[in-house]
DRENRO-806228 format. One record per residue: residue number from 0; y, z, x of N, C-alpha, C in turn. Coordinates in Angstrom, 2 decimals. Layout:
BEGIN
{node NUM, {Y, Z, X}, {Y, Z, X}, {Y, Z, X}}
...
// end
This chain:
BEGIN
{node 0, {113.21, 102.97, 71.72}, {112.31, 102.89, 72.87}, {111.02, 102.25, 72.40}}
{node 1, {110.84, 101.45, 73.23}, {109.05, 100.79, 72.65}, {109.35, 99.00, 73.34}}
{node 2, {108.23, 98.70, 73.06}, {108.00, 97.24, 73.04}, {108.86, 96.25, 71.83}}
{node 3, {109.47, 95.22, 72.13}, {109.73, 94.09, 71.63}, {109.63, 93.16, 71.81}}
{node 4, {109.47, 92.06, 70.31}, {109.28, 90.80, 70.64}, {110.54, 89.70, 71.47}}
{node 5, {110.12, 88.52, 71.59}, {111.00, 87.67, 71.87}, {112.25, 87.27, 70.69}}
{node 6, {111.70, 87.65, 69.50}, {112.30, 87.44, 68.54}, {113.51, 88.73, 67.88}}
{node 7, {113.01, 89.81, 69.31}, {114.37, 90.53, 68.57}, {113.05, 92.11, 67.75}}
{node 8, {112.34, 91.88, 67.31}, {111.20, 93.13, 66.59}, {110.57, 93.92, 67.44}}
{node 9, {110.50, 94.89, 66.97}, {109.89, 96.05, 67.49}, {108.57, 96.25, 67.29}}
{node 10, {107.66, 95.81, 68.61}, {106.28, 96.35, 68.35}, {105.96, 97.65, 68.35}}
{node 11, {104.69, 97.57, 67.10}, {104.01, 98.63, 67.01}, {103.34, 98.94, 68.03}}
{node 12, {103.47, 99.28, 69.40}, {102.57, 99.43, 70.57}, {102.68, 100.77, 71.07}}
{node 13, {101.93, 101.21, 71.51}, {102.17, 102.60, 72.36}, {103.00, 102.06, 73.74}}
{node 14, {103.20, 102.89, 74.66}, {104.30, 102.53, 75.76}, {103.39, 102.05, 76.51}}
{node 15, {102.19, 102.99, 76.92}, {101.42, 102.44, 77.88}, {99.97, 102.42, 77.03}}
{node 16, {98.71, 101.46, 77.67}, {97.54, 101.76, 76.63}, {97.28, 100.59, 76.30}}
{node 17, {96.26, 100.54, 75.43}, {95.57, 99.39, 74.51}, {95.62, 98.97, 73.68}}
{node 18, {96.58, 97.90, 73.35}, {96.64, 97.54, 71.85}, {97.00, 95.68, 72.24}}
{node 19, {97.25, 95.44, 70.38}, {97.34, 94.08, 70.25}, {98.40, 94.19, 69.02}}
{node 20, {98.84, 93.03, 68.90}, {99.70, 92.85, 67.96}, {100.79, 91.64, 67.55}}
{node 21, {100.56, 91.34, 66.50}, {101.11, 89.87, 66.29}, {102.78, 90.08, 65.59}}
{node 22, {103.26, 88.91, 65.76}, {104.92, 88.83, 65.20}, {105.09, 88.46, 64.10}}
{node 23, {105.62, 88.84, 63.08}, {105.55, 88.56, 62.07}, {106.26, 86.83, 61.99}}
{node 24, {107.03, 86.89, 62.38}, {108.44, 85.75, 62.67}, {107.31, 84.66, 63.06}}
{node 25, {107.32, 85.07, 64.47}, {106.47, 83.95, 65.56}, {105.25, 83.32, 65.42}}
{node 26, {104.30, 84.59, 65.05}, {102.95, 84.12, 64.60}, {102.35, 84.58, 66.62}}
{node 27, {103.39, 84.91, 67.52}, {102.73, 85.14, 68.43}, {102.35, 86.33, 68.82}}
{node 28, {100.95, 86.84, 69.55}, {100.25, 87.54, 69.69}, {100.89, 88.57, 70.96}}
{node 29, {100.81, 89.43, 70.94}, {101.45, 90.45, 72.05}, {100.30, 91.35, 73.01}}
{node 30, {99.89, 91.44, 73.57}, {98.33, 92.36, 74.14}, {98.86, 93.32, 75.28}}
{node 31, {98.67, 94.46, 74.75}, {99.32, 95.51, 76.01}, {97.81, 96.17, 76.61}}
{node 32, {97.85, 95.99, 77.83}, {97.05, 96.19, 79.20}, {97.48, 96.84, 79.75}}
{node 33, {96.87, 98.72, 79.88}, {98.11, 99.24, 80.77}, {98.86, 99.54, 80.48}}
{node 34, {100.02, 99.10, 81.40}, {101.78, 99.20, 81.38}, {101.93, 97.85, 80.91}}
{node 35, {101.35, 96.62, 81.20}, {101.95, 95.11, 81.11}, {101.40, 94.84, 79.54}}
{node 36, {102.73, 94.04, 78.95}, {102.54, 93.47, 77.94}, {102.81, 91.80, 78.08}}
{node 37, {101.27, 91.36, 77.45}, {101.31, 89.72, 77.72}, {101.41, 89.10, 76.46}}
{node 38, {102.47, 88.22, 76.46}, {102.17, 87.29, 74.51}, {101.68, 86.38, 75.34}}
{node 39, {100.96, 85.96, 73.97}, {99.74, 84.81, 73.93}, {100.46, 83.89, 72.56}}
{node 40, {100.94, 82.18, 73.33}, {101.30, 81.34, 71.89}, {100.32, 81.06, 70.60}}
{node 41, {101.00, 81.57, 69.77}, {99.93, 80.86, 68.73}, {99.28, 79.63, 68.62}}
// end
């Protein structure tokens, strides 16, 4: 259960709440607002 990337990884994010977090793979940025999680391209 949790957030994942496009690439298949499991973010470190809480479910709902404030955080950020990058992909190791991608280099892309993940930003959870809330409930919504937005990636941002590197």
């Amino acid at each position: 259960i949790g957030w994942m990337s496009e690439f298949g990884e499991q973010l470190n994010l809480p479910i709902e709440g404030e955080g950020q977090v990058q992909c190791q793979h991608t280099s892309a940025q993940y930003v959870l607002k809330g409930k919504q999680l937005h990636k941002q391209e590197a």
